[in-house]
CHARMM-style PDB file with segment names, atoms N, HN, CA, C and O in Angstrom:
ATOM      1  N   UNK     1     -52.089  15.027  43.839  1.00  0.00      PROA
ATOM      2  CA  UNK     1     -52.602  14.471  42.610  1.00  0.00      PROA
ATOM      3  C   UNK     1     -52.572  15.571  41.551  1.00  0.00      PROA
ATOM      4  O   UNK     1     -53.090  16.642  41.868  1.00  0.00      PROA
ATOM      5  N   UNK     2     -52.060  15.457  40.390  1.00  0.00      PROA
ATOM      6  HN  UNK     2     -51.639  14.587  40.132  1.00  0.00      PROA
ATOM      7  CA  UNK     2     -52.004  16.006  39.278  1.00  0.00      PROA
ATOM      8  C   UNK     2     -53.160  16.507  38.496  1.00  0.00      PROA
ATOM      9  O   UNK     2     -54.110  15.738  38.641  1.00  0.00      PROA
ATOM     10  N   UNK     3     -53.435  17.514  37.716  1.00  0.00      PROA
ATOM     11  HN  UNK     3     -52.663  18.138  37.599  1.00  0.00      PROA
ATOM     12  CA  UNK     3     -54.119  18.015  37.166  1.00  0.00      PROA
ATOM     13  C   UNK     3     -54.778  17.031  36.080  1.00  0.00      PROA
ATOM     14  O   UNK     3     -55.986  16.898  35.883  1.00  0.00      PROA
ATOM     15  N   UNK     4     -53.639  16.312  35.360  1.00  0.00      PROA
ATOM     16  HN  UNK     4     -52.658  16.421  35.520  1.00  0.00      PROA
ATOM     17  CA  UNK     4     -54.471  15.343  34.309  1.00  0.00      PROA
ATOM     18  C   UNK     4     -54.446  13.752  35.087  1.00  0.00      PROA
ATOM     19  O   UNK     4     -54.713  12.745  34.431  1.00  0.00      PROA
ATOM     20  N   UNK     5     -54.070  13.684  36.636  1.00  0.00      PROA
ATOM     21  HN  UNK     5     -53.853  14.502  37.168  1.00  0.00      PROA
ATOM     22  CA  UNK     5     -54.883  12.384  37.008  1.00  0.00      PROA
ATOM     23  C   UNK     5     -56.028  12.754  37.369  1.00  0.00      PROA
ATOM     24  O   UNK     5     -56.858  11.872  37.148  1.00  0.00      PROA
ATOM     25  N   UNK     6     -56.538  13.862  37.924  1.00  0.00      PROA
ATOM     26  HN  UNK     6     -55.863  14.578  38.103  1.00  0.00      PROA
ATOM     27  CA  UNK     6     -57.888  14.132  38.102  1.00  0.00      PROA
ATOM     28  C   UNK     6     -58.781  13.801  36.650  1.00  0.00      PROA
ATOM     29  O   UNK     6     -59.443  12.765  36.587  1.00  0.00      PROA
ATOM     30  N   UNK     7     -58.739  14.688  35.597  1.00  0.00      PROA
ATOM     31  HN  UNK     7     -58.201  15.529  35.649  1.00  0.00      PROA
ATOM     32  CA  UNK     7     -59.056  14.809  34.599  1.00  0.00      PROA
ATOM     33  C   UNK     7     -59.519  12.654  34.134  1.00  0.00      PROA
ATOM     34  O   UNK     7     -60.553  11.993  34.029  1.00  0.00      PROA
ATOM     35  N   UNK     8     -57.917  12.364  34.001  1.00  0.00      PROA
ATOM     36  HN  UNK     8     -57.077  12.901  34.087  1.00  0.00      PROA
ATOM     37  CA  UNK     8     -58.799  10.886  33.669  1.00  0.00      PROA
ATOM     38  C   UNK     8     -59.248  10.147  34.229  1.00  0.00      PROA
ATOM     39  O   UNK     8     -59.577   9.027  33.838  1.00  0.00      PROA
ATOM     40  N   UNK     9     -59.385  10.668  35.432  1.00  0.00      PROA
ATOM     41  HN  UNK     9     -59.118  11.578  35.749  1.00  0.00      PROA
ATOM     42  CA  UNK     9     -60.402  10.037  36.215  1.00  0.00      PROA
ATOM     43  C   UNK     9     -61.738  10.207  36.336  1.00  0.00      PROA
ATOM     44  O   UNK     9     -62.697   9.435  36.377  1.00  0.00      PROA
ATOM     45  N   UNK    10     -61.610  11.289  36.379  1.00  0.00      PROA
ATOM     46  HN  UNK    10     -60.832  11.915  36.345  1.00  0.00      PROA
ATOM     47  CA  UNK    10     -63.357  11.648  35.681  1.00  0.00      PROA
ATOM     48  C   UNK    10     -63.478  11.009  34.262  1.00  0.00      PROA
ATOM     49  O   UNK    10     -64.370  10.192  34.035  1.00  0.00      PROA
ATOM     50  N   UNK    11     -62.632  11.361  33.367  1.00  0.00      PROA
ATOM     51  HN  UNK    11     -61.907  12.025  33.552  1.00  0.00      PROA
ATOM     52  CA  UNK    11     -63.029  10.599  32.584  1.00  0.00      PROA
ATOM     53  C   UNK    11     -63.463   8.988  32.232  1.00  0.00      PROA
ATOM     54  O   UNK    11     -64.017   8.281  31.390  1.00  0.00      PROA
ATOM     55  N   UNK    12     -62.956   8.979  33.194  1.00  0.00      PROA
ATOM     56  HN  UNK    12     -62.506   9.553  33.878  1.00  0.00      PROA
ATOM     57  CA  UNK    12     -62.729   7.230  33.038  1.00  0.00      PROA
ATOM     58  C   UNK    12     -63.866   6.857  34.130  1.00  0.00      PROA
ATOM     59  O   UNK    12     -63.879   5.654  34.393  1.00  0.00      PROA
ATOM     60  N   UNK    13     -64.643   7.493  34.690  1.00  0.00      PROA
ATOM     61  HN  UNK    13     -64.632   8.470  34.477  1.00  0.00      PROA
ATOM     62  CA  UNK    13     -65.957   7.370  35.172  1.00  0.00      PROA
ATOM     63  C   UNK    13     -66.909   7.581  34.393  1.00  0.00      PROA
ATOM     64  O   UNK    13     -67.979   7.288  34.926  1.00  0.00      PROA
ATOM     65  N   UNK    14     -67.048   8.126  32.913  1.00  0.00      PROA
ATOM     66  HN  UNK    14     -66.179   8.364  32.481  1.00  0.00      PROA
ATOM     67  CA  UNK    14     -68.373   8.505  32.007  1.00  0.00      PROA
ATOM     68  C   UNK    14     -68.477   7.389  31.549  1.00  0.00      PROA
ATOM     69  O   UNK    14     -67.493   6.650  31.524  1.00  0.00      PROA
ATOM     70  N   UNK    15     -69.664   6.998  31.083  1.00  0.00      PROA
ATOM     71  HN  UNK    15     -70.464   7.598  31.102  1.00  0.00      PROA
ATOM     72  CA  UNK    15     -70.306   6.362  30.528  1.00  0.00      PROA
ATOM     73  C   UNK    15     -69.994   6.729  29.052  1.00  0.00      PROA
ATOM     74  O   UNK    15     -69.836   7.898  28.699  1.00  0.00      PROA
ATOM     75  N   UNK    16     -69.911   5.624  28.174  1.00  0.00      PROA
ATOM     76  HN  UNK    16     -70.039   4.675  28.461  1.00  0.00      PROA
ATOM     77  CA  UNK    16     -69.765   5.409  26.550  1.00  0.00      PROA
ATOM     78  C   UNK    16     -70.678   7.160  25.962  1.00  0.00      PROA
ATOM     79  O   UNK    16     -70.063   8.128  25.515  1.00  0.00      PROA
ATOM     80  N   UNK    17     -72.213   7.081  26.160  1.00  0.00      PROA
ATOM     81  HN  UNK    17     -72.712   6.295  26.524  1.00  0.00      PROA
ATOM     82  CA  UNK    17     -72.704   8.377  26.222  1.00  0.00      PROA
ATOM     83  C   UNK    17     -72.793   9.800  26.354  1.00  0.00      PROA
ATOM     84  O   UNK    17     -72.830  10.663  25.477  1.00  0.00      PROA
ATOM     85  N   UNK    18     -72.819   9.894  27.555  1.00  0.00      PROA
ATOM     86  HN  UNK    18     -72.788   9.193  28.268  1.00  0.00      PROA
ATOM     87  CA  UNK    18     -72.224  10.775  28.168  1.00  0.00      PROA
ATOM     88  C   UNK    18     -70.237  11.580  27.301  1.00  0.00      PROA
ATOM     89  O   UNK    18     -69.862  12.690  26.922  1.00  0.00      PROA
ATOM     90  N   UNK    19     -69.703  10.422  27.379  1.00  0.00      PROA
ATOM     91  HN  UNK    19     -70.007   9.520  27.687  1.00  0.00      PROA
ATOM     92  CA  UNK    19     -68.148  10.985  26.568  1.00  0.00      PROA
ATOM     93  C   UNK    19     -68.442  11.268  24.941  1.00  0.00      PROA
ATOM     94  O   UNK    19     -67.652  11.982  24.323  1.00  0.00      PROA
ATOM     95  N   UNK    20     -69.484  10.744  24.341  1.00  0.00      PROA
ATOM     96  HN  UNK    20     -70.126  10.165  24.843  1.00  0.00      PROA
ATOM     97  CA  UNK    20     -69.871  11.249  23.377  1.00  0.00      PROA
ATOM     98  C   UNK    20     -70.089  12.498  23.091  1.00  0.00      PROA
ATOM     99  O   UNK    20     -69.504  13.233  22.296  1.00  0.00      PROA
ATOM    100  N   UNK    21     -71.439  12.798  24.162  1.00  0.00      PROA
ATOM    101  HN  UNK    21     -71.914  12.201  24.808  1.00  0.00      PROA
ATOM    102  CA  UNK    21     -71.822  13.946  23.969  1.00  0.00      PROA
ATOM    103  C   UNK    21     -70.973  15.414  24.619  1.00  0.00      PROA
ATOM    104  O   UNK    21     -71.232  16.569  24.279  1.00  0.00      PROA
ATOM    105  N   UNK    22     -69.682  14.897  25.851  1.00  0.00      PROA
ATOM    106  HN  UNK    22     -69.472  13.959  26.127  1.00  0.00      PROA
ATOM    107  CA  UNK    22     -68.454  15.677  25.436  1.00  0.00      PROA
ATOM    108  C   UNK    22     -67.869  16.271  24.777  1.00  0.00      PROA
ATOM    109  O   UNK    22     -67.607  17.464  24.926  1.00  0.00      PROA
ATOM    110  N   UNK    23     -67.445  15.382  23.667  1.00  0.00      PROA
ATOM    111  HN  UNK    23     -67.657  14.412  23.546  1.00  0.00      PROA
ATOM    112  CA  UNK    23     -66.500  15.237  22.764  1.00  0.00      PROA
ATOM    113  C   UNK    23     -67.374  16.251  21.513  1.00  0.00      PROA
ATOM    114  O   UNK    23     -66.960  17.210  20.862  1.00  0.00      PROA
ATOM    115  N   UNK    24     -68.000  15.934  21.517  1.00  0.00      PROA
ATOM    116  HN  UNK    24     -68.336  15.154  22.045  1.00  0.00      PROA
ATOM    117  CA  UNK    24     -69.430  16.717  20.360  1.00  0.00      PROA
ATOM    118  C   UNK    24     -69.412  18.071  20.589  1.00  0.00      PROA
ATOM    119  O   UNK    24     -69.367  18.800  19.598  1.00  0.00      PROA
ATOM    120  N   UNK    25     -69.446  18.728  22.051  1.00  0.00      PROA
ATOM    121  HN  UNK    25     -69.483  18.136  22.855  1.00  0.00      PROA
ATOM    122  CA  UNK    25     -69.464  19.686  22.720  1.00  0.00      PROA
ATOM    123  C   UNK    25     -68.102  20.071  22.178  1.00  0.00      PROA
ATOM    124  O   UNK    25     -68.003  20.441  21.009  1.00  0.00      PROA
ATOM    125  N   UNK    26     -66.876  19.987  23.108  1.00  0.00      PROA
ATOM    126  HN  UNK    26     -66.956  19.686  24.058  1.00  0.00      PROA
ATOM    127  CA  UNK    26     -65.652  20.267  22.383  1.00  0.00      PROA
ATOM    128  C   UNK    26     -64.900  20.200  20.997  1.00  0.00      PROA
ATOM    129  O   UNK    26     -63.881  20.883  20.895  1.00  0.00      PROA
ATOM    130  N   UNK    27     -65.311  19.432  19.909  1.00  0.00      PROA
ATOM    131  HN  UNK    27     -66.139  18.877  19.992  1.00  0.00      PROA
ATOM    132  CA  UNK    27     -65.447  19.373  18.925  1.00  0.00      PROA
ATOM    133  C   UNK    27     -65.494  20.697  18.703  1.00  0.00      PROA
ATOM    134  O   UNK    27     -64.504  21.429  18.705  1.00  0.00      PROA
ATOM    135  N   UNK    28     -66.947  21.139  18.452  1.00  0.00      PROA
ATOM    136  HN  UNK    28     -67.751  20.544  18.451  1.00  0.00      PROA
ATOM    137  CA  UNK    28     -68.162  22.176  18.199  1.00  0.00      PROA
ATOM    138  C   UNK    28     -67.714  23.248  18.989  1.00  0.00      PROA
ATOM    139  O   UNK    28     -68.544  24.150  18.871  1.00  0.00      PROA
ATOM    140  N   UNK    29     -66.809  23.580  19.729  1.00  0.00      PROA
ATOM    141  HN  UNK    29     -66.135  22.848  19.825  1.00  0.00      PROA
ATOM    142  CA  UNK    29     -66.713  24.670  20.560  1.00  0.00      PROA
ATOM    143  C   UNK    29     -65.131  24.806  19.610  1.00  0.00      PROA
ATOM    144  O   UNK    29     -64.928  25.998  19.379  1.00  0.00      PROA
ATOM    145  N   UNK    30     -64.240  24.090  19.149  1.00  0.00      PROA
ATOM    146  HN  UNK    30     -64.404  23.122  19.336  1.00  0.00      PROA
ATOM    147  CA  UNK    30     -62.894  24.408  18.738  1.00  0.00      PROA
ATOM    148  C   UNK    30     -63.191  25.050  17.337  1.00  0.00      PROA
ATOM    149  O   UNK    30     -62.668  26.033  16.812  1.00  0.00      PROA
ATOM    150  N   UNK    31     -64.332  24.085  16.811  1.00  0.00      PROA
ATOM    151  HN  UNK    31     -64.756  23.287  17.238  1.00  0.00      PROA
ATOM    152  CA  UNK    31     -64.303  24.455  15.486  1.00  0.00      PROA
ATOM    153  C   UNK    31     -65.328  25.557  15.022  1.00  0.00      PROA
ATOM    154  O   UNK    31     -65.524  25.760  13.824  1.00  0.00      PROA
ATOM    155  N   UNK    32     -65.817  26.089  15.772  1.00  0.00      PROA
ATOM    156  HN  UNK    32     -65.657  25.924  16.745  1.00  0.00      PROA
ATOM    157  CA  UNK    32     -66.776  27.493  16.402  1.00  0.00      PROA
ATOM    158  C   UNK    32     -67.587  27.425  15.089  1.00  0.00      PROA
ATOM    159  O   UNK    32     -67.529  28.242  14.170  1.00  0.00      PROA
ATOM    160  N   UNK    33     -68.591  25.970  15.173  1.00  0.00      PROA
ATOM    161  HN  UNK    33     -68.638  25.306  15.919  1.00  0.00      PROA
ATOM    162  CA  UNK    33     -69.418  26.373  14.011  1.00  0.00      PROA
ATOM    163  C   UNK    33     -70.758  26.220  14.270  1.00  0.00      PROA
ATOM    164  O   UNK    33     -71.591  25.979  13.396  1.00  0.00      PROA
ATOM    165  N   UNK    34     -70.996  26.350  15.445  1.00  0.00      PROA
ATOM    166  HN  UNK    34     -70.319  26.546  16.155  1.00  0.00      PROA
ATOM    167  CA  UNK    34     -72.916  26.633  15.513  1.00  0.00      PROA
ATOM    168  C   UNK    34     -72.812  27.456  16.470  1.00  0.00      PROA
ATOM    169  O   UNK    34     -71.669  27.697  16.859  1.00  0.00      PROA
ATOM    170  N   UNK    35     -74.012  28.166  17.166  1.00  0.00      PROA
ATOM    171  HN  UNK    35     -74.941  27.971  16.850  1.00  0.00      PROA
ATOM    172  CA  UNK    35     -74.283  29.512  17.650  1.00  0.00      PROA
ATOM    173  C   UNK    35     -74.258  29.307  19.338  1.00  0.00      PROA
ATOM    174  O   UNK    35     -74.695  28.204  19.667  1.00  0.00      PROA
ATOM    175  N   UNK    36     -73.931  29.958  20.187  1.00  0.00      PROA
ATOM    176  HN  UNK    36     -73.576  30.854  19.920  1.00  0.00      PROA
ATOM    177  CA  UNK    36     -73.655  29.864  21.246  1.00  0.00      PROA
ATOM    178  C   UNK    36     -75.061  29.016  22.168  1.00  0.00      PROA
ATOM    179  O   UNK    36     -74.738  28.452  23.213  1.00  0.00      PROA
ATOM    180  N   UNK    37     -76.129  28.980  21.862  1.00  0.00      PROA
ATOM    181  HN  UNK    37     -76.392  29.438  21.012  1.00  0.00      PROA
ATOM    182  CA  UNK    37     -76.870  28.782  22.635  1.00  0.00      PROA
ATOM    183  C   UNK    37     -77.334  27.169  22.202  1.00  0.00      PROA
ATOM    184  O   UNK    37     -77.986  26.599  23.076  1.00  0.00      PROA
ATOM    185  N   UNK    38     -77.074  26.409  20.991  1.00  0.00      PROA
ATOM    186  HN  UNK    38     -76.544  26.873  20.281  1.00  0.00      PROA
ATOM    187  CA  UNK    38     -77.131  24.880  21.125  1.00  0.00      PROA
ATOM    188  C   UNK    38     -75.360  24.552  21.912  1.00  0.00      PROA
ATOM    189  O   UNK    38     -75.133  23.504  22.516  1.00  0.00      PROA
ATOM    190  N   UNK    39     -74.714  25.224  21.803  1.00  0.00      PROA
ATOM    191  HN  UNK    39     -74.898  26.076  21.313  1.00  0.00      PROA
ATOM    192  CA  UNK    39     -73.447  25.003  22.833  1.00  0.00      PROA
ATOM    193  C   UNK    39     -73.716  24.527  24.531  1.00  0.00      PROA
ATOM    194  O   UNK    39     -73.337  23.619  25.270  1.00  0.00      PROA
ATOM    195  N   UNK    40     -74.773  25.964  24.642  1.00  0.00      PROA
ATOM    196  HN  UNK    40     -75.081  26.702  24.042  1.00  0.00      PROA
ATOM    197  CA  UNK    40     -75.261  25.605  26.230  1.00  0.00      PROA
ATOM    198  C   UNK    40     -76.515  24.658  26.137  1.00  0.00      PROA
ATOM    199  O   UNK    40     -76.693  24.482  27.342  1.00  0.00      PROA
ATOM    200  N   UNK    41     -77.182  24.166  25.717  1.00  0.00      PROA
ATOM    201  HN  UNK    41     -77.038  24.308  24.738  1.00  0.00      PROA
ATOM    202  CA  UNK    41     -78.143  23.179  25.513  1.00  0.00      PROA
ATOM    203  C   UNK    41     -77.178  21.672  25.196  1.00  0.00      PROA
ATOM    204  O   UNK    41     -77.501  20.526  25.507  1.00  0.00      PROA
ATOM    205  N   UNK    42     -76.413  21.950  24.761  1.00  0.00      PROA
ATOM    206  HN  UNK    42     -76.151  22.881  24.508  1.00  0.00      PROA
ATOM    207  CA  UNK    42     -75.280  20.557  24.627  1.00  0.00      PROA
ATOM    208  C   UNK    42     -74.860  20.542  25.960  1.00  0.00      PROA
ATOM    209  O   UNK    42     -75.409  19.715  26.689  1.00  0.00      PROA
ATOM    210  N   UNK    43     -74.065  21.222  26.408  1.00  0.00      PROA
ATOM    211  HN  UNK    43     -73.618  21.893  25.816  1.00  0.00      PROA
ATOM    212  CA  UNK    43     -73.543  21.443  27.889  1.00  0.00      PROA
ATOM    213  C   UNK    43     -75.098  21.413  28.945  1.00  0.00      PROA
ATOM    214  O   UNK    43     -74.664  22.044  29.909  1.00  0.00      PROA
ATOM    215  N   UNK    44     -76.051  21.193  29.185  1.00  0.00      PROA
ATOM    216  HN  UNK    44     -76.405  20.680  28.402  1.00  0.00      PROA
ATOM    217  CA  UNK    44     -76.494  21.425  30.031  1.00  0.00      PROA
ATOM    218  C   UNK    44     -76.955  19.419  29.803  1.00  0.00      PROA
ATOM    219  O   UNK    44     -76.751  18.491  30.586  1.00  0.00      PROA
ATOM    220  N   UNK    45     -77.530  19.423  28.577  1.00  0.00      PROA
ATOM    221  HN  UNK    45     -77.696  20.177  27.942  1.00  0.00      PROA
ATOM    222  CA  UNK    45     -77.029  17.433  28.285  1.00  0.00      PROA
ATOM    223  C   UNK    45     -76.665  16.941  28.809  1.00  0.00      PROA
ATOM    224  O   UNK    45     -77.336  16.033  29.299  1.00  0.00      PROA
ATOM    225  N   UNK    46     -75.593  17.062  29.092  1.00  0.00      PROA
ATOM    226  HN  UNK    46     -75.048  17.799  28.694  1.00  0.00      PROA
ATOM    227  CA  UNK    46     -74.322  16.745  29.334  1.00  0.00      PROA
ATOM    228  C   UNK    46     -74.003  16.615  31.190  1.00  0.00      PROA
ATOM    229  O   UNK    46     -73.669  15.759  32.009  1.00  0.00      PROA
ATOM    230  N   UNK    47     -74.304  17.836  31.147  1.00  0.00      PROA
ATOM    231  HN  UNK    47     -74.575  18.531  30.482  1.00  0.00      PROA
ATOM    232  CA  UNK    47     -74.699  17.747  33.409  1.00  0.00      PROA
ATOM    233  C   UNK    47     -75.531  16.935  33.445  1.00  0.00      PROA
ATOM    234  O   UNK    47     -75.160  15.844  33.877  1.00  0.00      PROA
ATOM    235  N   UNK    48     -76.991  17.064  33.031  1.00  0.00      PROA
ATOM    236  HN  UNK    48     -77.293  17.951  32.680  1.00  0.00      PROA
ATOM    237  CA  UNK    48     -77.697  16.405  33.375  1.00  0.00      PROA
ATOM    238  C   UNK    48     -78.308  14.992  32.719  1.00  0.00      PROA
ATOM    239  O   UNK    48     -79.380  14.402  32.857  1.00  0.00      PROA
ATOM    240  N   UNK    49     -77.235  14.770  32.025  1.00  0.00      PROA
ATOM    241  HN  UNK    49     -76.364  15.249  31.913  1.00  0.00      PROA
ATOM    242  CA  UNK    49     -76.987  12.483  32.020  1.00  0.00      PROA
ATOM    243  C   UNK    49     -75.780  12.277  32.792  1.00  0.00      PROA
ATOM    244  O   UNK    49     -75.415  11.104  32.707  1.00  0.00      PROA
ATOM    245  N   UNK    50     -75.184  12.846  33.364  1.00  0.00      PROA
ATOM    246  HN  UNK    50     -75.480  13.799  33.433  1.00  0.00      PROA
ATOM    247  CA  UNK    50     -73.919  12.434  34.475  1.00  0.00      PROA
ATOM    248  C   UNK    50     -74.839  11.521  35.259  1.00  0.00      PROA
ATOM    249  O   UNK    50     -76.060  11.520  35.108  1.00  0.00      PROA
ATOM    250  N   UNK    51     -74.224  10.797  36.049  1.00  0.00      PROA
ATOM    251  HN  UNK    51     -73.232  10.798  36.171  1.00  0.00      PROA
ATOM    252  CA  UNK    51     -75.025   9.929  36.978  1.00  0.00      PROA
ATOM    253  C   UNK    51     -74.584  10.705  38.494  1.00  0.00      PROA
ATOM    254  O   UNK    51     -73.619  11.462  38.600  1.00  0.00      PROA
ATOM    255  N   UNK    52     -75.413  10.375  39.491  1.00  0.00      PROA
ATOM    256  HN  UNK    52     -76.197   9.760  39.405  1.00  0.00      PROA
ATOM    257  CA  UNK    52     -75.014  10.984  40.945  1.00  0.00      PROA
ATOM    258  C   UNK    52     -73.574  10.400  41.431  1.00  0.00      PROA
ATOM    259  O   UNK    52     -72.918  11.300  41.954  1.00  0.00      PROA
ATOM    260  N   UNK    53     -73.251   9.803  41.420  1.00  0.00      PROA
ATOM    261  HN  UNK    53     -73.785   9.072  40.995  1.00  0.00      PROA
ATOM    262  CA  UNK    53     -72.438   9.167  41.649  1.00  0.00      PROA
ATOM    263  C   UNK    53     -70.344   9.621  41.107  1.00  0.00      PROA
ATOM    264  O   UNK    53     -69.318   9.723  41.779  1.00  0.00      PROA
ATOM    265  N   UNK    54     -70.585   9.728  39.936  1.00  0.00      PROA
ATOM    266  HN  UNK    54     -71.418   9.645  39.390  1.00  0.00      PROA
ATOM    267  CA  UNK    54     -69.722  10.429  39.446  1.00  0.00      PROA
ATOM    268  C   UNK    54     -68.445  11.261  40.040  1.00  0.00      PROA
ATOM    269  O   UNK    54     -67.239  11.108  40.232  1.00  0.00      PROA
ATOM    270  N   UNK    55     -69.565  12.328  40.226  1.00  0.00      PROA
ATOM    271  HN  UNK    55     -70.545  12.453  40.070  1.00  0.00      PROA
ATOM    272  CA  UNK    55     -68.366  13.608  41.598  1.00  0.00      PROA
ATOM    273  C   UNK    55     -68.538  13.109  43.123  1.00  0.00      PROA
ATOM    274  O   UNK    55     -68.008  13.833  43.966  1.00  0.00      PROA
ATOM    275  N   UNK    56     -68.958  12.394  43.406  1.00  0.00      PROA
ATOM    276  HN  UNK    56     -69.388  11.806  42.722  1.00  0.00      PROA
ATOM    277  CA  UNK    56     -68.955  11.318  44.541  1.00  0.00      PROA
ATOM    278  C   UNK    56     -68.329  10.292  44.803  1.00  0.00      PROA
ATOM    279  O   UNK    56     -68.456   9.823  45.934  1.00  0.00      PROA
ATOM    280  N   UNK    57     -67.790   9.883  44.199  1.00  0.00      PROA
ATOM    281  HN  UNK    57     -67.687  10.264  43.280  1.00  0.00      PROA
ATOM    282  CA  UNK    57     -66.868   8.375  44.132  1.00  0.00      PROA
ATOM    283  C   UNK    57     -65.396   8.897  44.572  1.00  0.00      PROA
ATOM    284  OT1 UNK    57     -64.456   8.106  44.644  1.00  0.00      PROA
TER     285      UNK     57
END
C-alpha cells in the first residue's frame, strides 16, 4: 500500500471537525503566522477529538 493510500484513508476516516481543525493547523504552520506554542495546543486538539477507533479500523 502506498504512501498517499494510507494518507486518504485516514483521511477519509475524520470527521467534518476534526479535518477542520487539521487544515487550520497546516494552514497556520505554512503560513508561519502565530507562535509555536498555539501550534502545539492546535495539534494536541486535534489528537485528542480523534475518536478511538480511527488508528484501529
Amino acid at each position: 500500500m502506498g504512501f498517499e493510500q494510507v494518507v486518504f484513508k485516514f483521511l477519509g476516516r475524520l470527521s467534518r471537525e476534526d479535518l477542520l481543525v487539521l487544515l487550520l493547523l497546516v494552514f497556520l504552520i505554512f503560513e508561519n503566522r502565530c507562535d509555536r506554542n498555539f501550534k502545539i495546543i492546535l495539534l494536541v486538539i486535534f489528537l485528542s477529538g480523534l475518536e478511538q477507533g480511527v488508528f484501529g479500523r
